[in-house]
C-alpha positions in Angstrom: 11.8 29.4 9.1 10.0 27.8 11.9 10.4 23.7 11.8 8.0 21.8 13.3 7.6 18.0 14.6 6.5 15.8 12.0 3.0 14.7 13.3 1.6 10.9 12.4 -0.8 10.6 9.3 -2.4 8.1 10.2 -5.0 9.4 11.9 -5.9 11.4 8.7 -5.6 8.7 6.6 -7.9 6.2 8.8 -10.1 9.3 9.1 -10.5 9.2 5.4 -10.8 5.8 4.7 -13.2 5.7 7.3 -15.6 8.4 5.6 -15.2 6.4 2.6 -16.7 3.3 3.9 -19.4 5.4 5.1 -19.7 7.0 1.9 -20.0 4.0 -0.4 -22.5 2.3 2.2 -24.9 5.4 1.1 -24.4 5.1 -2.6 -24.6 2.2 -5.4 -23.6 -0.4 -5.0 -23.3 -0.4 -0.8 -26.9 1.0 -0.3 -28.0 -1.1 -3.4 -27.3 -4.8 -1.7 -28.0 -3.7 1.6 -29.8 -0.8 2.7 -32.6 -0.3 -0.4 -35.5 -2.1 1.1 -38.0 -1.6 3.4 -38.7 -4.3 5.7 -38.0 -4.8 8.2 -38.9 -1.4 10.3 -36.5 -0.1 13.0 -38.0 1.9 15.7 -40.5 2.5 13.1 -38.9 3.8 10.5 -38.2 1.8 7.0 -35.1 -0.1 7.1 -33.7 1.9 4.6 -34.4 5.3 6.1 -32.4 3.9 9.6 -30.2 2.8 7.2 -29.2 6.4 6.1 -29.8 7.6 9.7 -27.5 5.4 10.9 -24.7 6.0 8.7 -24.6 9.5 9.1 -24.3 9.3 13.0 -21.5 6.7 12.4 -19.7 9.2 10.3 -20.4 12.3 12.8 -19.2 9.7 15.6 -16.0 9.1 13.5 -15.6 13.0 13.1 -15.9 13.1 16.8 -13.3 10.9 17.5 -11.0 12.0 14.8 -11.1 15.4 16.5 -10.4 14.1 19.9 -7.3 12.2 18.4 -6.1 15.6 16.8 -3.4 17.1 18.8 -4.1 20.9 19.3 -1.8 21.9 16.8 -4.1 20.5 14.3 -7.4 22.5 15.5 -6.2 25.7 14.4 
């Protein structure tokens, strides 16, 4: 049997908590107290459209990252 170095969990675990945030800010109650309106517009667009927008690049930013904090061994 092959052994390998233990590697650190906390990037998965920060990873996940991470997505979680991002995940209750687009579901009740997060997008309930903040982001479910309309006014004011941002670049045009109702607040709570940028709102979703903007919360999805945060999590695909966070995926980026995540992935540039994986060692190699962790990307397959």
């Amino acid at each position: 049997m092959i052994r390998r170095e233990q590697e650190p969990a906390w990037p998965r675990v920060a990873f996940a908590c991470y997505l979680g945030v991002c995940a209750c800010a687009l579901v009740w109650p997060g997008y309930a107290l903040a982001g479910d309106r309309i006014e004011p517009f941002v670049l045009g667009l109702p607040f709570a459209f940028a709102w979703t927008i903007g919360w999805v690049l945060a999590a695909f930013l966070g995926l980026l990252v995540f992935h540039g904090l994986a060692g190699p061994k962790d990307r397959g």
